[in-house]
N, CA, C and O atoms as a GROMACS GRO file, in nm:
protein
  368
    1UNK      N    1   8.112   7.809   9.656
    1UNK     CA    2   8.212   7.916   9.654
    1UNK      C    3   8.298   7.910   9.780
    1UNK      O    4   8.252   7.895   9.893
    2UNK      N    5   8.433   7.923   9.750
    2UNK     CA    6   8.506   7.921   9.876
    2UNK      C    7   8.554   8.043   9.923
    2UNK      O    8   8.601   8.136   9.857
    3UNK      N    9   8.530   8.031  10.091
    3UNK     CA   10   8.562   8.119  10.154
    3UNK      C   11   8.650   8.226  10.120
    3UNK      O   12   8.708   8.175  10.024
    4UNK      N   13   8.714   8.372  10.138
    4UNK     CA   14   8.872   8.387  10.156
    4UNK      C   15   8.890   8.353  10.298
    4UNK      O   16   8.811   8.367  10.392
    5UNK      N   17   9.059   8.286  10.295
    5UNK     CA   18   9.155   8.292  10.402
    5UNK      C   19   9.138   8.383  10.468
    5UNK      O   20   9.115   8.492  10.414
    6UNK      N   21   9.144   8.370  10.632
    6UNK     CA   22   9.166   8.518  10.720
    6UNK      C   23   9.297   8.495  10.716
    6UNK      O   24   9.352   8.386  10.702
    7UNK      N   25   9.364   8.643  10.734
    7UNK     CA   26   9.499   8.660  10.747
    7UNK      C   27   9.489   8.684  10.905
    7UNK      O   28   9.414   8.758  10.969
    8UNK      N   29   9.610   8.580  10.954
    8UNK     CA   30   9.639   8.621  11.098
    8UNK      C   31   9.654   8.714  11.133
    8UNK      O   32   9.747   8.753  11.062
    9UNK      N   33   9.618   8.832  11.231
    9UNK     CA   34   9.671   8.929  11.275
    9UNK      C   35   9.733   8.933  11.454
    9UNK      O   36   9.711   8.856  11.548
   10UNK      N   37   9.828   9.078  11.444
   10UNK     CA   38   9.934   9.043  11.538
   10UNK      C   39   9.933   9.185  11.603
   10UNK      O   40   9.895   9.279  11.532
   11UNK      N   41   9.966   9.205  11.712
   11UNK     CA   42   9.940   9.348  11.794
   11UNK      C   43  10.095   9.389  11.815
   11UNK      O   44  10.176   9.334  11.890
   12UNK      N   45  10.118   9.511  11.722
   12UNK     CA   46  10.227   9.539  11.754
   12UNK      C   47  10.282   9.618  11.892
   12UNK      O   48  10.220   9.704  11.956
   13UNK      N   49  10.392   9.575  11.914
   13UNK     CA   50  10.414   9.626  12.053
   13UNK      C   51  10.448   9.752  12.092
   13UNK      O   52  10.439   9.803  12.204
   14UNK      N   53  10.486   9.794  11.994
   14UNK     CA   54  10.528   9.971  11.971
   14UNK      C   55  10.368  10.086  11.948
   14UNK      O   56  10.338  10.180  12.021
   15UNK      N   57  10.310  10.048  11.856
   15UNK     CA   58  10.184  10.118  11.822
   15UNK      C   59  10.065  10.108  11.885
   15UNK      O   60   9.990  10.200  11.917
   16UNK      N   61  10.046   9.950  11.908
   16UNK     CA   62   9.953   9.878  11.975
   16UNK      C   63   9.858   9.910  11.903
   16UNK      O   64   9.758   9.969  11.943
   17UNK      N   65   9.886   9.863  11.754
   17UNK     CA   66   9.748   9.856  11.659
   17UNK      C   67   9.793   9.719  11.610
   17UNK      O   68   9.904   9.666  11.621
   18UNK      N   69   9.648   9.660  11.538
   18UNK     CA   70   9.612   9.525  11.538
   18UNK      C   71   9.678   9.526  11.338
   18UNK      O   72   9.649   9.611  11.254
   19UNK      N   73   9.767   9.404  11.317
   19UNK     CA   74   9.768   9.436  11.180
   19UNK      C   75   9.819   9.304  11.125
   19UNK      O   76   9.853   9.206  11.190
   20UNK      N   77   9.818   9.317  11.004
   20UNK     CA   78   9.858   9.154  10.956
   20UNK      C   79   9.957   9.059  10.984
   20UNK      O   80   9.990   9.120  11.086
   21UNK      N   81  10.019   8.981  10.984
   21UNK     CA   82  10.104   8.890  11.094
   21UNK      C   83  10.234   8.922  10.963
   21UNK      O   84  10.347   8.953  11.002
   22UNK      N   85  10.205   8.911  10.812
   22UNK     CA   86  10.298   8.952  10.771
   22UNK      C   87  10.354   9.087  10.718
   22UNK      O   88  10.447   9.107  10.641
   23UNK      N   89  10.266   9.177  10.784
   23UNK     CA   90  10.334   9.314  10.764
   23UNK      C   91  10.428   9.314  10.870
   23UNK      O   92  10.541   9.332  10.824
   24UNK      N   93  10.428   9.301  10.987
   24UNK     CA   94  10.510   9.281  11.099
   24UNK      C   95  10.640   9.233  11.129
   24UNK      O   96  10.694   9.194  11.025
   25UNK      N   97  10.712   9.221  11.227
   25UNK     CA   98  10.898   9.170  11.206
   25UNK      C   99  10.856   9.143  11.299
   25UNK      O  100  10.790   9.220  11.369
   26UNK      N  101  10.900   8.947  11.342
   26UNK     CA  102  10.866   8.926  11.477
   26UNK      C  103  11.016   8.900  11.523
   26UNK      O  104  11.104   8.850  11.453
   27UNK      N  105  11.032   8.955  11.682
   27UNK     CA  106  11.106   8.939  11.750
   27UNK      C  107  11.072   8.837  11.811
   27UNK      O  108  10.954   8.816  11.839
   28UNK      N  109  11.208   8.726  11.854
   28UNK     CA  110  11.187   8.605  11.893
   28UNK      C  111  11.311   8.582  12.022
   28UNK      O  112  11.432   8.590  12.001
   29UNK      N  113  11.250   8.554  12.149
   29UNK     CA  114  11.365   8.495  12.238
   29UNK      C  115  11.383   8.315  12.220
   29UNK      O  116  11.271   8.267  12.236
   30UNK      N  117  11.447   8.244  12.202
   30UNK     CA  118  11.480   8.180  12.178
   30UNK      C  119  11.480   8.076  12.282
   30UNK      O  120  11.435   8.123  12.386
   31UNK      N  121  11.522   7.928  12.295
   31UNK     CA  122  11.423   7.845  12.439
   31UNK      C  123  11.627   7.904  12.525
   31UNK      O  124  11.625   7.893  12.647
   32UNK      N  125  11.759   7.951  12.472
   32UNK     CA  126  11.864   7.958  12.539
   32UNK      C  127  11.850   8.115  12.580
   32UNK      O  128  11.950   8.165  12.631
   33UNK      N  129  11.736   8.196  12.564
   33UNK     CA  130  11.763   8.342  12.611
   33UNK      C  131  11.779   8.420  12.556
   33UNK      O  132  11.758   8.536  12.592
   34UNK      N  133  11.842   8.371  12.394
   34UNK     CA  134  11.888   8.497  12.299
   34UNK      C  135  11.771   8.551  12.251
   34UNK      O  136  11.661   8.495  12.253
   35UNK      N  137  11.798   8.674  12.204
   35UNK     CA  138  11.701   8.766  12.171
   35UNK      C  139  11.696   8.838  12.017
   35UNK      O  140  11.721   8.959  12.012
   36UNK      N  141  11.670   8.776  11.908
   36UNK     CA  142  11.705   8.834  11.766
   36UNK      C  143  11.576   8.870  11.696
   36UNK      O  144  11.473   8.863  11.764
   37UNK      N  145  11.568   8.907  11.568
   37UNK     CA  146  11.492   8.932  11.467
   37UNK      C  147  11.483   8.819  11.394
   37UNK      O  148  11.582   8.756  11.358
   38UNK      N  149  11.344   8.782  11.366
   38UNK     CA  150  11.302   8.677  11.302
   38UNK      C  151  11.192   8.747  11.174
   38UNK      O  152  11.077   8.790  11.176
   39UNK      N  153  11.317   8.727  11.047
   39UNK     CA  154  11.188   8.769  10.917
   39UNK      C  155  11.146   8.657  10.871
   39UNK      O  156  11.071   8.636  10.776
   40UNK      N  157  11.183   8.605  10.921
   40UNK     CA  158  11.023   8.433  10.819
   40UNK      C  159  10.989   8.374  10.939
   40UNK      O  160  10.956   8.257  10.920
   41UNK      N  161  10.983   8.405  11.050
   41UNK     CA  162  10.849   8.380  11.119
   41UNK      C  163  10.905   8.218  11.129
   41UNK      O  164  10.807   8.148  11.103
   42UNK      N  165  11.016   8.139  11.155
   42UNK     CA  166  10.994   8.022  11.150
   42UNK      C  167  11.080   7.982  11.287
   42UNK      O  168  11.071   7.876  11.350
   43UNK      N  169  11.151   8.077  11.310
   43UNK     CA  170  11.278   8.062  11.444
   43UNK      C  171  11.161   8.021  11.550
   43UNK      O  172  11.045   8.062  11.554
   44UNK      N  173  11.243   7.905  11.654
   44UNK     CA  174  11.175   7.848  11.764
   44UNK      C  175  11.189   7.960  11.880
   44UNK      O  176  11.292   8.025  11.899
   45UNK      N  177  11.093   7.970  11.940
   45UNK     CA  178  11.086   8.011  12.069
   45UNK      C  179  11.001   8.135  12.064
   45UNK      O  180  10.973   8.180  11.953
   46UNK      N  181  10.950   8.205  12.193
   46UNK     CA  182  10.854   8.307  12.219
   46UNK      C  183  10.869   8.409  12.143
   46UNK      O  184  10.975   8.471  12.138
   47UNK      N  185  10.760   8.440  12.072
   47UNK     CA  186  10.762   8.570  11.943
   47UNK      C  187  10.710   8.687  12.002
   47UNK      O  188  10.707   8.685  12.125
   48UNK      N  189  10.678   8.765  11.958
   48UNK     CA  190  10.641   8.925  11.994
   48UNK      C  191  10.680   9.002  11.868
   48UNK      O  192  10.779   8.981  11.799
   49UNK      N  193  10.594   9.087  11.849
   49UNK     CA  194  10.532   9.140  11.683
   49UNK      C  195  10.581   9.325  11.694
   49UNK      O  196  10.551   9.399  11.788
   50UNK      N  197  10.673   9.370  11.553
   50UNK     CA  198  10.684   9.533  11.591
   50UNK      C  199  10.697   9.577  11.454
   50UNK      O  200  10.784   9.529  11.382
   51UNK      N  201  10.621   9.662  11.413
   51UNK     CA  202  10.618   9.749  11.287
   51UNK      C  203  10.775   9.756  11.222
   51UNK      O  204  10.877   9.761  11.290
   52UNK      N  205  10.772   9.757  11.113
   52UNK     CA  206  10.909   9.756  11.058
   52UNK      C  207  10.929   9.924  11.107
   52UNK      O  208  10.978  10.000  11.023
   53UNK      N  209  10.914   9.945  11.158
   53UNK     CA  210  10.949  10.145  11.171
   53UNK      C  211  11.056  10.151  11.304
   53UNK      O  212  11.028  10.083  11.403
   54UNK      N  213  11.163  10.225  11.304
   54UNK     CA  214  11.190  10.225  11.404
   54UNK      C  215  11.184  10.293  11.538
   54UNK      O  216  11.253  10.269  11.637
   55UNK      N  217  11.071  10.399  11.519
   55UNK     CA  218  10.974  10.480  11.592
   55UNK      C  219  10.861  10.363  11.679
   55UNK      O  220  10.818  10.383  11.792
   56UNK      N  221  10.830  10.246  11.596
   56UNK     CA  222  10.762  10.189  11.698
   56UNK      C  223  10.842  10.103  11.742
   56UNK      O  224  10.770  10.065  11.835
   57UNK      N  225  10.963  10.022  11.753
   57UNK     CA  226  11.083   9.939  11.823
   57UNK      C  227  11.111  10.069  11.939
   57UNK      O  228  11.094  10.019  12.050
   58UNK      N  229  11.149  10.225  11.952
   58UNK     CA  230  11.127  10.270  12.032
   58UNK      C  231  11.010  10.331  12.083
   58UNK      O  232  11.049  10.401  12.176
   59UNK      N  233  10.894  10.341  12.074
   59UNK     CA  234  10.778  10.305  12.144
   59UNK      C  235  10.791  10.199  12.248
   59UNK      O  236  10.783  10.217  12.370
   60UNK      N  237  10.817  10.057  12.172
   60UNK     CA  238  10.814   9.943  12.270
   60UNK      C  239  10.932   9.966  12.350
   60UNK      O  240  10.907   9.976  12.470
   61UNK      N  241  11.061   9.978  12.315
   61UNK     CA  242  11.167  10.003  12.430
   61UNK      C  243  11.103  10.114  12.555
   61UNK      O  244  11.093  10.065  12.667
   62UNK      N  245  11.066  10.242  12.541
   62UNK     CA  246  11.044  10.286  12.629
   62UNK      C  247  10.950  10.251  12.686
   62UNK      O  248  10.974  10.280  12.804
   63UNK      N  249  10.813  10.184  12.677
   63UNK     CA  250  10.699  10.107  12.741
   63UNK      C  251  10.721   9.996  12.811
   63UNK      O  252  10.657   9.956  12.908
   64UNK      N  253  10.846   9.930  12.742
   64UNK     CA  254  10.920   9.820  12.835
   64UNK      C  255  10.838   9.690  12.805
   64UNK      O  256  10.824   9.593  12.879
   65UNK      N  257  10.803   9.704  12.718
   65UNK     CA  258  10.695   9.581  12.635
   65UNK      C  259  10.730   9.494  12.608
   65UNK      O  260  10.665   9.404  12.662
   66UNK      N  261  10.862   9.434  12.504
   66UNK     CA  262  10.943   9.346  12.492
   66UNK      C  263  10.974   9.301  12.616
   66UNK      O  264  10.948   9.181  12.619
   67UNK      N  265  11.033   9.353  12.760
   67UNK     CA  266  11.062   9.313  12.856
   67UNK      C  267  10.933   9.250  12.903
   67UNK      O  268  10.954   9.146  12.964
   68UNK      N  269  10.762   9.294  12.890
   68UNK     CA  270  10.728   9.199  12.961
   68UNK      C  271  10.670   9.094  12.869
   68UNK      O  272  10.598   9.004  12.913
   69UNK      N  273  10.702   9.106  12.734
   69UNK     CA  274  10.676   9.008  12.645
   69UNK      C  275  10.709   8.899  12.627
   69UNK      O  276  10.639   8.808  12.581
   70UNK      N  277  10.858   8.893  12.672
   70UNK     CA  278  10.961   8.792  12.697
   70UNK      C  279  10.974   8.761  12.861
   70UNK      O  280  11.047   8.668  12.894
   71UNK      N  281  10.912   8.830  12.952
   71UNK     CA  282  10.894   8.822  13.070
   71UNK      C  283  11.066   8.823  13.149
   71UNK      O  284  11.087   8.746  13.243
   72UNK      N  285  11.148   8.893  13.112
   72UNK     CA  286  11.302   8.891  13.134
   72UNK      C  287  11.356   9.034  13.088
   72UNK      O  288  11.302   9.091  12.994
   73UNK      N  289  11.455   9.084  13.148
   73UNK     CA  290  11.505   9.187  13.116
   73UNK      C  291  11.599   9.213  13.008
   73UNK      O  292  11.697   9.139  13.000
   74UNK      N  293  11.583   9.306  12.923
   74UNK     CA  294  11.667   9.310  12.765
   74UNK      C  295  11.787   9.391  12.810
   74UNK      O  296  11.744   9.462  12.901
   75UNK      N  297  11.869   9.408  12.799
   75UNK     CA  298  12.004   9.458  12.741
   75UNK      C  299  12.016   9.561  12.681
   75UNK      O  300  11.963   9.539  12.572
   76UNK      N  301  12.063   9.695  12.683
   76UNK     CA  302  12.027   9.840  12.575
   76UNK      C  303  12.142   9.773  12.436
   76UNK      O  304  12.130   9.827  12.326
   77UNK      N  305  12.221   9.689  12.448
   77UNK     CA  306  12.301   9.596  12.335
   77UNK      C  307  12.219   9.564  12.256
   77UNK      O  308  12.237   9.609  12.143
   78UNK      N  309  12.096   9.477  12.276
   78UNK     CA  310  12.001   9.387  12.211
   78UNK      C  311  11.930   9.524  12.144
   78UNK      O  312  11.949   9.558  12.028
   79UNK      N  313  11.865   9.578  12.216
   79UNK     CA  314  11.765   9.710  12.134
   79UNK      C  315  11.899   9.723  12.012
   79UNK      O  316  11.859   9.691  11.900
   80UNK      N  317  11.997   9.750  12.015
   80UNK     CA  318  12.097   9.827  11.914
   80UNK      C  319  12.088   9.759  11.807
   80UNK      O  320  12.085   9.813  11.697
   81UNK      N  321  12.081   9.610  11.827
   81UNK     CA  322  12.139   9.492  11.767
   81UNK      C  323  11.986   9.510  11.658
   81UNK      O  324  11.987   9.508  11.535
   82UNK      N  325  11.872   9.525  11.742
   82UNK     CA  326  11.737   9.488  11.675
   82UNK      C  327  11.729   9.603  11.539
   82UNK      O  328  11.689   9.591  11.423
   83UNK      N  329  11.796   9.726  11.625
   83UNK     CA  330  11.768   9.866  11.540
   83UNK      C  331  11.818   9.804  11.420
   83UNK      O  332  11.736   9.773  11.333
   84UNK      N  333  11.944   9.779  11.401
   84UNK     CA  334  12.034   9.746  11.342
   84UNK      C  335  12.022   9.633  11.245
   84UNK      O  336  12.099   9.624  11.149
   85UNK      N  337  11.912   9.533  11.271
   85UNK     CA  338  11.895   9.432  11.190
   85UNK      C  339  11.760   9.500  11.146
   85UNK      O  340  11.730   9.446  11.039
   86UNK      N  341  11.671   9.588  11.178
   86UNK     CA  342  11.560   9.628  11.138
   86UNK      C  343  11.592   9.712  11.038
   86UNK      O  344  11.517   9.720  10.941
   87UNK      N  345  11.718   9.794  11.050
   87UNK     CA  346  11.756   9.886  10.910
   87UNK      C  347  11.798   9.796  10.776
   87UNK      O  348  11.752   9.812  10.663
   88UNK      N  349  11.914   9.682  10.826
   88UNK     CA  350  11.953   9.643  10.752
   88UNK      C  351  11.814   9.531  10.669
   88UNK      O  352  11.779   9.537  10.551
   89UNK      N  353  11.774   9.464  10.746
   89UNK     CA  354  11.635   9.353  10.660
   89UNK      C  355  11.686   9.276  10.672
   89UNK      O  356  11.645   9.200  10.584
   90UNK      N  357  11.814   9.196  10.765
   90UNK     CA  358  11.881   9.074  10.747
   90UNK      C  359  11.826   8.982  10.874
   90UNK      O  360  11.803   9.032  10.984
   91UNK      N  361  11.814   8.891  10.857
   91UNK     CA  362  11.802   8.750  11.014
   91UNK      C  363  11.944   8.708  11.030
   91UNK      O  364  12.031   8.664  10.955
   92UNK      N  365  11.928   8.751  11.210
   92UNK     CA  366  12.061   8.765  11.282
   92UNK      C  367  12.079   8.654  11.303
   92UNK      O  368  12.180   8.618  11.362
   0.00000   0.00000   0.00000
């Protein structure tokens, strides 16, 4: 009999609860600095994990989490940009 698959799980940065890698929207800085929304998980560069809600994207803005996630300082532009692609469901 075969195993089930574990599903990866991912700590969101807003809630800071542990949850499946694809319930999650990972935010990705990129290896040039940019800072976007990644929904298929396939964009290159440093990821960091946030509830599709936008109660926990501000959780993490005010905790400053993304900033030390990406280890660099964000932009109040970029938060707008994230809100904004998190309402809409589109990859920026």
């Amino acid at each position: 009999m075969q195993k089930p698959r574990k599903l990866p799980q991912r700590q969101c940065l807003g809630c800071r609860e542990m949850k499946n890698k694809k319930d999650l929207i990972r935010a990705v800085r990129s290896p040039e600095g940019e800072i976007s929304l990644d929904f298929k998980g396939k964009k290159p560069g440093r990821g960091a994990y946030v509830c599709p809600d936008p109660a926990c994207l501000a959780k993490a803005r005010k905790s400053r989490a993304l900033e030390r996630a990406f280890g660099s300082a964000i932009p109040p532009e970029v938060y707008s940009l994230l809100e904004e692609q998190m309402r809409d469901g589109s990859d920026g």
